[in-house]
Biopython code that builds the backbone (N, CA, C, O; Angstrom):
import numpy as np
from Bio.PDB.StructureBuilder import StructureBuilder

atoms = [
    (1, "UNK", "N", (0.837, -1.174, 0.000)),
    (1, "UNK", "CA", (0.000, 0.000, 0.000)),
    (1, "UNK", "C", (0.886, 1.243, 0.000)),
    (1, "UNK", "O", (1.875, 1.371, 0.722)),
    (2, "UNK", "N", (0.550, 1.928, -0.662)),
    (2, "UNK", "CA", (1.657, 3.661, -1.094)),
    (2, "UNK", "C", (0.467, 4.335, 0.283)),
    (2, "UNK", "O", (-0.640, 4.083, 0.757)),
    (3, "UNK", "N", (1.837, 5.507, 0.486)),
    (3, "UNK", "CA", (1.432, 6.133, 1.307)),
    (3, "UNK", "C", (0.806, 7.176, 1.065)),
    (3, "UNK", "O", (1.149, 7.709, 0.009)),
    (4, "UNK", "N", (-0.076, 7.742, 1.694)),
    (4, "UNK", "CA", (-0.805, 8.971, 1.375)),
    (4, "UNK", "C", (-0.059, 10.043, 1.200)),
    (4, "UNK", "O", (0.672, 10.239, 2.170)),
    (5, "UNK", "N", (0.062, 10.903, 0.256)),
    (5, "UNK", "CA", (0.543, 12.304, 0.161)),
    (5, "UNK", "C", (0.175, 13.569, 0.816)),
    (5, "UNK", "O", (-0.658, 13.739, 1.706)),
    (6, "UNK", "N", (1.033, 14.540, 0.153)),
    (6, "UNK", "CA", (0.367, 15.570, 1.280)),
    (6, "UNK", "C", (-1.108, 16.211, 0.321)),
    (6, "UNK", "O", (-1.106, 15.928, -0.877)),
    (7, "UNK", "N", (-2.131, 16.922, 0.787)),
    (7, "UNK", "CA", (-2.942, 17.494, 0.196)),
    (7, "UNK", "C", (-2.936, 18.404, -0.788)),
    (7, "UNK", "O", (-2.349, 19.482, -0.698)),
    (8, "UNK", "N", (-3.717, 17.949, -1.976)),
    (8, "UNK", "CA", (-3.871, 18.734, -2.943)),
    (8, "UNK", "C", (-4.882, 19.801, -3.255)),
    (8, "UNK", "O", (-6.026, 19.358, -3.364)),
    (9, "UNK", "N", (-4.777, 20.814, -3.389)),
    (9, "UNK", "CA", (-6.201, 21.712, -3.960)),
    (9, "UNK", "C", (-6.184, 21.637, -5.563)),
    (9, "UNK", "O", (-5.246, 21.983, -6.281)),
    (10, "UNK", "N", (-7.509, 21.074, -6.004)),
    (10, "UNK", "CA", (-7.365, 21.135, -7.273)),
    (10, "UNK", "C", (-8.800, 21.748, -7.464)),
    (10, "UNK", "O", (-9.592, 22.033, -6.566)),
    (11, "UNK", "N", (-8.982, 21.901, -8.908)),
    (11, "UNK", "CA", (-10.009, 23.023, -9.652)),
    (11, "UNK", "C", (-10.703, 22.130, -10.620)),
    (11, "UNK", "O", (-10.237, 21.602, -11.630)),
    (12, "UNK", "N", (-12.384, 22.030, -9.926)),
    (12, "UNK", "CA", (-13.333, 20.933, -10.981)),
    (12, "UNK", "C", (-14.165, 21.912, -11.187)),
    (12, "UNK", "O", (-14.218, 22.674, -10.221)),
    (13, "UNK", "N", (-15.185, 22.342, -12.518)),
    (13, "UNK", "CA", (-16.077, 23.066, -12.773)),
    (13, "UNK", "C", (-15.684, 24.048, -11.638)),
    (13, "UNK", "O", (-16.166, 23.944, -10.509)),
    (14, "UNK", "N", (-14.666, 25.136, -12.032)),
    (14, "UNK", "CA", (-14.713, 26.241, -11.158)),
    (14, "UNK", "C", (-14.679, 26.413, -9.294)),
    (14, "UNK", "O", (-14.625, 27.485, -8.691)),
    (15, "UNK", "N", (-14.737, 24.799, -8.576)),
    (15, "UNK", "CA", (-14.844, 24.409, -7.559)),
    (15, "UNK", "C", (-13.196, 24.061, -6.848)),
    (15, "UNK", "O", (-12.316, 23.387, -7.384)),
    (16, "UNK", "N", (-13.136, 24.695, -5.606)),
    (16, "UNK", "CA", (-11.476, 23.898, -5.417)),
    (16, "UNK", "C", (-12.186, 22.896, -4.585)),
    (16, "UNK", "O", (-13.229, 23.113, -3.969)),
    (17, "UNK", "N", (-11.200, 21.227, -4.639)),
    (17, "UNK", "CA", (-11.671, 20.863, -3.522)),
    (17, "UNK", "C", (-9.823, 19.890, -3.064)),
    (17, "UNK", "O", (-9.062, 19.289, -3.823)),
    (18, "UNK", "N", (-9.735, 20.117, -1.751)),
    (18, "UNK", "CA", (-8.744, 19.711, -1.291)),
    (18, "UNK", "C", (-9.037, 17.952, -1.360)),
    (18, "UNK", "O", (-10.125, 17.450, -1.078)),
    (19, "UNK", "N", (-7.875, 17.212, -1.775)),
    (19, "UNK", "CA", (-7.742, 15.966, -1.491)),
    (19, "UNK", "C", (-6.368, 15.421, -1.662)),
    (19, "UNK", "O", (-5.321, 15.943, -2.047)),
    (20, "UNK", "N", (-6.731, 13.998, -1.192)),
    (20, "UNK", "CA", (-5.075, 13.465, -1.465)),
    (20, "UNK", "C", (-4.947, 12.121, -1.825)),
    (20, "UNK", "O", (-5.965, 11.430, -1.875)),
    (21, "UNK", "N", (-3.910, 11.671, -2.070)),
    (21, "UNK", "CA", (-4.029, 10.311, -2.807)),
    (21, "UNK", "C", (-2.731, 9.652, -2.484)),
    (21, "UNK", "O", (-2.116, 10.260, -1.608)),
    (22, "UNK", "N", (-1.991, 8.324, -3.047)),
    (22, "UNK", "CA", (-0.770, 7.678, -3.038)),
    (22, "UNK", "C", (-0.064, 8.387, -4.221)),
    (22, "UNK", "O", (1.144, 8.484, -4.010)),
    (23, "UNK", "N", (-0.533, 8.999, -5.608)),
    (23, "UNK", "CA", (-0.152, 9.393, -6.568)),
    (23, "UNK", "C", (1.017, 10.941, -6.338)),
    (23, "UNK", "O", (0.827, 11.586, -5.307)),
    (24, "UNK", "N", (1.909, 11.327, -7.108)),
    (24, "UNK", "CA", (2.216, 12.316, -6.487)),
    (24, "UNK", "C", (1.321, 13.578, -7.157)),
    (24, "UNK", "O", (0.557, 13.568, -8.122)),
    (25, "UNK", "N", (1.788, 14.839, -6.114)),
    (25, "UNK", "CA", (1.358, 15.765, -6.556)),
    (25, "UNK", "C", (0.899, 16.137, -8.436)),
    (25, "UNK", "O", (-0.108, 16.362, -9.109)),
    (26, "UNK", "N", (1.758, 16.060, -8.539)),
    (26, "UNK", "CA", (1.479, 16.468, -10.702)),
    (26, "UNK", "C", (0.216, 15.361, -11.271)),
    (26, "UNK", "O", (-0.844, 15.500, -11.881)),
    (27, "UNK", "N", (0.890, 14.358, -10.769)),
    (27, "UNK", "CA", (-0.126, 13.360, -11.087)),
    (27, "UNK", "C", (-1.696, 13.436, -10.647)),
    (27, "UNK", "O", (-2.610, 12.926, -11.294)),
    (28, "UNK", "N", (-1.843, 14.158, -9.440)),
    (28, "UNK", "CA", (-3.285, 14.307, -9.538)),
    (28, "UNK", "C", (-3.956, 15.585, -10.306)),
    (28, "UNK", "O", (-4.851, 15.479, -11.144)),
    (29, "UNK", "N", (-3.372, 16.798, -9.880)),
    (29, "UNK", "CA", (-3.228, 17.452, -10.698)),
    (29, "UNK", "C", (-3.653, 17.193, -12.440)),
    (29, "UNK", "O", (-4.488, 17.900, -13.003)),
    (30, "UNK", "N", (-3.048, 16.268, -13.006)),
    (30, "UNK", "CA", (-3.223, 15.740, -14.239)),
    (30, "UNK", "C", (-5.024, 15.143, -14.185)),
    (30, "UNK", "O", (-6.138, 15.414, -14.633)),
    (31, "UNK", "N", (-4.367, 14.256, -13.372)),
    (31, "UNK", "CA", (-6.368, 13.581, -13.389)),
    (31, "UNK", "C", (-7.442, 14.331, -12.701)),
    (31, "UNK", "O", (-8.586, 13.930, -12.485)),
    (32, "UNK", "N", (-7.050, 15.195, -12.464)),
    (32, "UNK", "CA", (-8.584, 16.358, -11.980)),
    (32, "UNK", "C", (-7.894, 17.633, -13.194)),
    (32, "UNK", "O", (-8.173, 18.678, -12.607)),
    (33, "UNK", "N", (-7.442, 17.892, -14.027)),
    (33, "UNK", "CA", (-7.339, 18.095, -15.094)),
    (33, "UNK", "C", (-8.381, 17.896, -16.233)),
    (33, "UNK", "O", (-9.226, 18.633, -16.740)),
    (34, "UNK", "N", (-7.838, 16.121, -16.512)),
    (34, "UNK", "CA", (-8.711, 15.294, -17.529)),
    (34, "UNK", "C", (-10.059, 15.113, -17.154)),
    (34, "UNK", "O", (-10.820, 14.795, -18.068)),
    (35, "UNK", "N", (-10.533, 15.242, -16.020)),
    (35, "UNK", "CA", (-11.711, 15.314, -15.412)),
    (35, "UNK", "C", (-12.643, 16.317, -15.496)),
    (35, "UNK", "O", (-13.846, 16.185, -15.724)),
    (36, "UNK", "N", (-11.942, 17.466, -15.274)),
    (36, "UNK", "CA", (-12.445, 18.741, -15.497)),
    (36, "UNK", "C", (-13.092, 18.648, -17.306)),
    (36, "UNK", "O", (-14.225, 18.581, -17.784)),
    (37, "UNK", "N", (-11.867, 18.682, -17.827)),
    (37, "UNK", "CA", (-11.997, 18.681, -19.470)),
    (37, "UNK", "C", (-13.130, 17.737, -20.189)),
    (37, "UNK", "O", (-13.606, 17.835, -21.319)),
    (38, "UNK", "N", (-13.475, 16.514, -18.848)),
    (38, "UNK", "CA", (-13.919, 15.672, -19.786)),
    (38, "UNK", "C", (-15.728, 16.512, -18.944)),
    (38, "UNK", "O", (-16.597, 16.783, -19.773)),
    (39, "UNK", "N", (-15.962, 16.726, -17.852)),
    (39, "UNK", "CA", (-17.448, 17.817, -17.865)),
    (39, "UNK", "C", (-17.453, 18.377, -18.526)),
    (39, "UNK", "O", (-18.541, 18.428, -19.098)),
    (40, "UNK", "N", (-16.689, 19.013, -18.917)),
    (40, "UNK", "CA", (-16.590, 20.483, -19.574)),
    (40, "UNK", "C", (-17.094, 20.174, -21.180)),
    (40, "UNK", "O", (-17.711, 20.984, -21.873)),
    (41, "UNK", "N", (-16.643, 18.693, -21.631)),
    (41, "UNK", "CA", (-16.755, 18.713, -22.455)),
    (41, "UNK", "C", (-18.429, 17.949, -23.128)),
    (41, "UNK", "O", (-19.004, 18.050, -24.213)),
    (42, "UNK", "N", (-18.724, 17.251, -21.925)),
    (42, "UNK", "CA", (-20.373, 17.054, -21.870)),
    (42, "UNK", "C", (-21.225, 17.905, -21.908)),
    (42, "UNK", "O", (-21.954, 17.938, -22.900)),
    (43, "UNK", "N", (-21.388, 18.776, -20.938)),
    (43, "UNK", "CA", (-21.532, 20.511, -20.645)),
    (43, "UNK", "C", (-21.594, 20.929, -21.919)),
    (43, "UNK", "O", (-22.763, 20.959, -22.305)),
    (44, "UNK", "N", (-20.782, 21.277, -22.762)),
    (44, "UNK", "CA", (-20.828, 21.888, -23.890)),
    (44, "UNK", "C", (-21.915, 21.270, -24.978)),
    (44, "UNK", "O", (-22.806, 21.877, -25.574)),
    (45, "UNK", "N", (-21.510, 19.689, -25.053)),
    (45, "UNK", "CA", (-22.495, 19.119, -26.275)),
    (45, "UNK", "C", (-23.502, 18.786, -25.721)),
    (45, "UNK", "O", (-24.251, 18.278, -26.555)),
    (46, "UNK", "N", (-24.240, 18.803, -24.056)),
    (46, "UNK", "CA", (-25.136, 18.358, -24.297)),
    (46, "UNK", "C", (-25.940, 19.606, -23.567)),
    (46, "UNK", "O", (-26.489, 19.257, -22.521)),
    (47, "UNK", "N", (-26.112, 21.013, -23.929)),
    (47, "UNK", "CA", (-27.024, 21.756, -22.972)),
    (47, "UNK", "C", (-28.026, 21.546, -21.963)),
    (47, "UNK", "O", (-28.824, 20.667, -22.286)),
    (48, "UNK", "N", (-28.250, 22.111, -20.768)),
    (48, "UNK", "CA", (-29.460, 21.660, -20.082)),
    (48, "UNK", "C", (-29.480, 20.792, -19.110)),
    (48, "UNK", "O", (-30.491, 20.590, -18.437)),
    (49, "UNK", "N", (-28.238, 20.120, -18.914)),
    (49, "UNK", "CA", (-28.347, 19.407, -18.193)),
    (49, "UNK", "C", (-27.915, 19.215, -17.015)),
    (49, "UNK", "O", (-26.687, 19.223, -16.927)),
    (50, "UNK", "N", (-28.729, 18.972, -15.678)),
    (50, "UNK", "CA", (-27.983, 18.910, -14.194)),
    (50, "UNK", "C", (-26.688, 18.571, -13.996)),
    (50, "UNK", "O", (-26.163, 18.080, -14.995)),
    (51, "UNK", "N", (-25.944, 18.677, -12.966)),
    (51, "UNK", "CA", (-24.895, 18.467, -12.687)),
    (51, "UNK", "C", (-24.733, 16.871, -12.412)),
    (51, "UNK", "O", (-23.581, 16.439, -12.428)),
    (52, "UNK", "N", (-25.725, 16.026, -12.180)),
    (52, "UNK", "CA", (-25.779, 14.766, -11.908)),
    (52, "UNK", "C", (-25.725, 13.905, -13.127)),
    (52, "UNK", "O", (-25.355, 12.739, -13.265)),
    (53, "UNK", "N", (-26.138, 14.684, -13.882)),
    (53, "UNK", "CA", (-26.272, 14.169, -15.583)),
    (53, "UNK", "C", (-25.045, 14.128, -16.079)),
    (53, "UNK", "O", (-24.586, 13.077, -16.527)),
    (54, "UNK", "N", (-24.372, 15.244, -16.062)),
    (54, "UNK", "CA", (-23.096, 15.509, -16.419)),
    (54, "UNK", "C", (-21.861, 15.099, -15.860)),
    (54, "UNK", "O", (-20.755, 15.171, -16.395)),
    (55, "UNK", "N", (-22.218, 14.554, -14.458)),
    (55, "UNK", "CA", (-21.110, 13.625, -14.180)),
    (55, "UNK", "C", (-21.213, 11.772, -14.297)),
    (55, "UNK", "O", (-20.317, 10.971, -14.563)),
    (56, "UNK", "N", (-21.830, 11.671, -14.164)),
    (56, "UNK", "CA", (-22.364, 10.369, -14.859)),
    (56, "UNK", "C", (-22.224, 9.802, -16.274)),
    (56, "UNK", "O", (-22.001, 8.641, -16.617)),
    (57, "UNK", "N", (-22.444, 11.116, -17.156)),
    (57, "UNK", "CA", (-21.959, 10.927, -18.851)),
    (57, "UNK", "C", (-20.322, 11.056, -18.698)),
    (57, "UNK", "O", (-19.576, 10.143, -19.052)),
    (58, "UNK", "N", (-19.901, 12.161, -18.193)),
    (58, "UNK", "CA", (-18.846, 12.094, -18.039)),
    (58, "UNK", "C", (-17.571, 10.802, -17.365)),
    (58, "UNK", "O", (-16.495, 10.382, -17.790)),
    (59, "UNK", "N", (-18.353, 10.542, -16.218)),
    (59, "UNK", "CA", (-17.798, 8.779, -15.583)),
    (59, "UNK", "C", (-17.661, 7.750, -16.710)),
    (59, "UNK", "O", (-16.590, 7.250, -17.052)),
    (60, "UNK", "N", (-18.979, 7.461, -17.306)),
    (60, "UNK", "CA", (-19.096, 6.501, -18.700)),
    (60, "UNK", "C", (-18.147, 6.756, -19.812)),
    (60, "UNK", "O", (-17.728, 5.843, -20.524)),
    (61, "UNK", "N", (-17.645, 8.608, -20.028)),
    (61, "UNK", "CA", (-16.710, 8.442, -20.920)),
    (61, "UNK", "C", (-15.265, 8.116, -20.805)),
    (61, "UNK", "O", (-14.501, 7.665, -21.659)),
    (62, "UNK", "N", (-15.013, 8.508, -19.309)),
    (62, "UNK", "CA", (-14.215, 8.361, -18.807)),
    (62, "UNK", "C", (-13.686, 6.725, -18.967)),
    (62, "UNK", "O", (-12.662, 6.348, -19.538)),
    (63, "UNK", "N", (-14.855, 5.777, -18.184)),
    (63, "UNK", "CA", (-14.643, 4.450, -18.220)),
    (63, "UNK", "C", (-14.462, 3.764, -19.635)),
    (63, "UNK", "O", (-13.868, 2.714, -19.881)),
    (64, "UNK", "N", (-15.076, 4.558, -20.445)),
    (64, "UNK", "CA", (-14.891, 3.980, -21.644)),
    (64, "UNK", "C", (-13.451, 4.275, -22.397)),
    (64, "UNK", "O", (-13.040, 3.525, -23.283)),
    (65, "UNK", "N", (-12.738, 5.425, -21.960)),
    (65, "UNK", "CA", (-11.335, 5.269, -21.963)),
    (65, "UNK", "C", (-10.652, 4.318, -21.573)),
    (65, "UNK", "O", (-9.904, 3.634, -22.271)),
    (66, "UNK", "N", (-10.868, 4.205, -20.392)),
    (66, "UNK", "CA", (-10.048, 3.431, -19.390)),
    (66, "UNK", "C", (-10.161, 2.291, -20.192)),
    (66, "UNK", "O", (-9.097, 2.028, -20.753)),
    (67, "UNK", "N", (-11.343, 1.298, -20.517)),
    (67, "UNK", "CA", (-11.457, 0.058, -21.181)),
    (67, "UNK", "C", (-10.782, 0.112, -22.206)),
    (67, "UNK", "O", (-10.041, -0.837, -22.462)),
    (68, "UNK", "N", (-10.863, 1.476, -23.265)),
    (68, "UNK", "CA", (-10.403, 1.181, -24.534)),
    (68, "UNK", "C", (-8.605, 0.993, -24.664)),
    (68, "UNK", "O", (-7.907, 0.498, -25.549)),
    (69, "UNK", "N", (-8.238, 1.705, -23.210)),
    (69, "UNK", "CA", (-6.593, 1.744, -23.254)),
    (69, "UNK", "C", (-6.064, 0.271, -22.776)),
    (69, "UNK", "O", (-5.126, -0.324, -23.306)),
    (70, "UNK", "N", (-6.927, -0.256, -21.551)),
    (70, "UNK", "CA", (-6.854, -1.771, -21.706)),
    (70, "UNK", "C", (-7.054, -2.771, -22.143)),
    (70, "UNK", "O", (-6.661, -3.844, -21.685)),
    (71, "UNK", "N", (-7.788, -2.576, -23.236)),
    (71, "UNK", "CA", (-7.911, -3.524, -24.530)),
    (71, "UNK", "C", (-6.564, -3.525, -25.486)),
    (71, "UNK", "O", (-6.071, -4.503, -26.048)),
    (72, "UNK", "N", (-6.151, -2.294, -25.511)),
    (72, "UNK", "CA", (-5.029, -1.636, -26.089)),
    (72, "UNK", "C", (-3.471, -2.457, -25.379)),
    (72, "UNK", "O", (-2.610, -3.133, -25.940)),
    (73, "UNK", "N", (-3.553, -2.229, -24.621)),
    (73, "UNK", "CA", (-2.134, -2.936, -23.643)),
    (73, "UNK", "C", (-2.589, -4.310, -23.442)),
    (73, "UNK", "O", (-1.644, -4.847, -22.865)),
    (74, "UNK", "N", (-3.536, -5.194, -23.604)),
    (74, "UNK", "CA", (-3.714, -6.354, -23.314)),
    (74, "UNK", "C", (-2.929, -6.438, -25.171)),
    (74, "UNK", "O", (-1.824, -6.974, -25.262)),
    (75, "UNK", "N", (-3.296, -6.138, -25.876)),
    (75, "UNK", "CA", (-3.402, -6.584, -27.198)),
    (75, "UNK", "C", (-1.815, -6.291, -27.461)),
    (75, "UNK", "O", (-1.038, -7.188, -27.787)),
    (76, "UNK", "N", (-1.569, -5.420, -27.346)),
    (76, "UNK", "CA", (0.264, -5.115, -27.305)),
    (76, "UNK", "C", (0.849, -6.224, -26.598)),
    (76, "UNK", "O", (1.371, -7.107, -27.279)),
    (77, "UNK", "N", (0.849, -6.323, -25.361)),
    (77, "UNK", "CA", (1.645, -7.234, -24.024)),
    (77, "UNK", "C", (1.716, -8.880, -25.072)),
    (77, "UNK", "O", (2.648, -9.633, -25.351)),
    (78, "UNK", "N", (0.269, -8.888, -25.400)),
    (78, "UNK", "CA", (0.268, -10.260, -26.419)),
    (78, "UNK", "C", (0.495, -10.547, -27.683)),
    (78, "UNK", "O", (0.340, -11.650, -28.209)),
    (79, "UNK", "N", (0.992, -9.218, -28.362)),
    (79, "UNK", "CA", (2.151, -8.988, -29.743)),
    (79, "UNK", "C", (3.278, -9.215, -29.117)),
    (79, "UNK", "O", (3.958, -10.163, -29.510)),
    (80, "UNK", "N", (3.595, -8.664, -28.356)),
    (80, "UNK", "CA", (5.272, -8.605, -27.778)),
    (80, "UNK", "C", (5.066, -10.102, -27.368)),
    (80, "UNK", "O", (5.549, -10.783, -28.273)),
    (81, "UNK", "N", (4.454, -11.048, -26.199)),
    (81, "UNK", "CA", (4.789, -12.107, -26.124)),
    (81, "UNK", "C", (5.115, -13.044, -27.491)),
    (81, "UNK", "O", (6.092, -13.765, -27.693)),
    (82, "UNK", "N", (3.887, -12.764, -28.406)),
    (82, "UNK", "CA", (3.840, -13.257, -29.915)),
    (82, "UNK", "C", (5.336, -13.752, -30.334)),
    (82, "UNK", "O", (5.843, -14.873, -30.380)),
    (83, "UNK", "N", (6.024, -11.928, -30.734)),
    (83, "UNK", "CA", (7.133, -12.098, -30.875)),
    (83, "UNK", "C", (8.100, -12.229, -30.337)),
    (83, "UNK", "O", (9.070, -12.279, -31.093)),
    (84, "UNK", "N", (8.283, -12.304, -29.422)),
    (84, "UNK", "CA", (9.343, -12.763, -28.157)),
    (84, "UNK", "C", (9.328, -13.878, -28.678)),
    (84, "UNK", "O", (10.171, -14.033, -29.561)),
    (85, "UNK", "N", (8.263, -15.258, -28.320)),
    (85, "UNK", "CA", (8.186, -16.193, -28.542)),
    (85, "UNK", "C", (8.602, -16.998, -29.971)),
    (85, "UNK", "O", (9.246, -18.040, -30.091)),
    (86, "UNK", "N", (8.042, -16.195, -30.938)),
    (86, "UNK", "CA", (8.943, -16.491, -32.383)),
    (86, "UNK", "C", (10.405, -15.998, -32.732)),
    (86, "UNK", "O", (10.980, -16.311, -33.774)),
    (87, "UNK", "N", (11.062, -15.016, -31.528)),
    (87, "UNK", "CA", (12.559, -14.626, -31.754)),
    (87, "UNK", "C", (13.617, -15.989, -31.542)),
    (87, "UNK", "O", (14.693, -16.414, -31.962)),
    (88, "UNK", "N", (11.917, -16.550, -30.066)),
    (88, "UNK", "CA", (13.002, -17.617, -29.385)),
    (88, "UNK", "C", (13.340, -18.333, -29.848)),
    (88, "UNK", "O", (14.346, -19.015, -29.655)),
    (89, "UNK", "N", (12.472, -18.372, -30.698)),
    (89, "UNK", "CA", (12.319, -20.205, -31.435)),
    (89, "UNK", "C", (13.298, -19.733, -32.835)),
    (89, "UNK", "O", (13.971, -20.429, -33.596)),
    (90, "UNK", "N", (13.145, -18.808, -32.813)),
    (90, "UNK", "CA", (14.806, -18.421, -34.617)),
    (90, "UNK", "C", (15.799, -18.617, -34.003)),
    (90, "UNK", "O", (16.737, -19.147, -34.598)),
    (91, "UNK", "N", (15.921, -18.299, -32.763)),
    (91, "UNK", "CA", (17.491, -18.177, -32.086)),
    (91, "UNK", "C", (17.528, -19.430, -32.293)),
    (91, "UNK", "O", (18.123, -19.942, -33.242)),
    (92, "UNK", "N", (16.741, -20.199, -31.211)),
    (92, "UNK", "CA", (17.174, -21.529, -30.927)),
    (92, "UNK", "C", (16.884, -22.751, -31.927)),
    (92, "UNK", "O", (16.941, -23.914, -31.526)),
    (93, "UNK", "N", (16.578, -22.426, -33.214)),
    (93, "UNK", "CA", (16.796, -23.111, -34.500)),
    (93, "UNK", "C", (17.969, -22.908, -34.975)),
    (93, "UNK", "O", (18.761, -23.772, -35.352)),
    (94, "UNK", "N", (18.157, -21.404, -34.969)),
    (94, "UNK", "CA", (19.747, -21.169, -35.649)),
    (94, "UNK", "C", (20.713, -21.744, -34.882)),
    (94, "UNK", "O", (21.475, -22.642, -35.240)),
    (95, "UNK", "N", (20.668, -21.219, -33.837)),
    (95, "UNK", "CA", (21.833, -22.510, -32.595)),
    (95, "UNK", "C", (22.195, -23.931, -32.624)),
    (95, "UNK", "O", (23.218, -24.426, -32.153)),
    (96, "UNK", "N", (20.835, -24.783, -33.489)),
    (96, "UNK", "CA", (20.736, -26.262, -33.444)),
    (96, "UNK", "C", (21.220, -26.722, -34.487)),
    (96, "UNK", "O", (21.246, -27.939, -34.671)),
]
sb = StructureBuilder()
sb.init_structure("model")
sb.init_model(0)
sb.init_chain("A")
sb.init_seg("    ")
for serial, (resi, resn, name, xyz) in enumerate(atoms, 1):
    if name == "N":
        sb.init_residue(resn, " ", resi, " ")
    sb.init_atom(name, np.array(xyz, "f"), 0.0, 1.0, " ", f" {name:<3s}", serial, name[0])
structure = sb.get_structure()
């Protein structure tokens, strides 16, 4: 378990709110950043809508990042094994 850091003030829809995390400073910073950007960016395309609405669309797009980058690194990790595995087997043909 990482240890808690010291407290951050960061800036969501115009709001500061102090928190803290294991991550360092920049790093949260960054993700109440992308957070901000990603209301902001619901907010914009979808007028009218509560603040409950807008974080909720926003969570879903969010998560739907998150999935699409781990589909992404699952699919890499298992190219690289791919070829790892066919380097091994050239080496150790050419060796024999």
């Amino acid at each position: 378990m990482s240890p808690v850091s010291e407290k951050v003030t960061i800036k969501i829809r115009s709001r500061e709110y102090a928190v803290r995390g294991s991550d360092d400073r920049e790093q949260i910073l960054k993700v109440a950043a992308y957070v901000d950007e990603k209301l902001k960016e619901i907010s914009d395309s979808k007028k009218g809508l509560n603040d409950e609405k807008t974080a909720i669309l926003a969570a879903l797009d969010i998560a739907g990042d998150y999935f699409q980058l781990k589909r992404e690194k699952e699919n890499l990790l298992r190219e690289i094994s791919n070829r790892s595995q066919k380097l091994i087997q050239s080496v150790t043909k050419a060796l024999n």
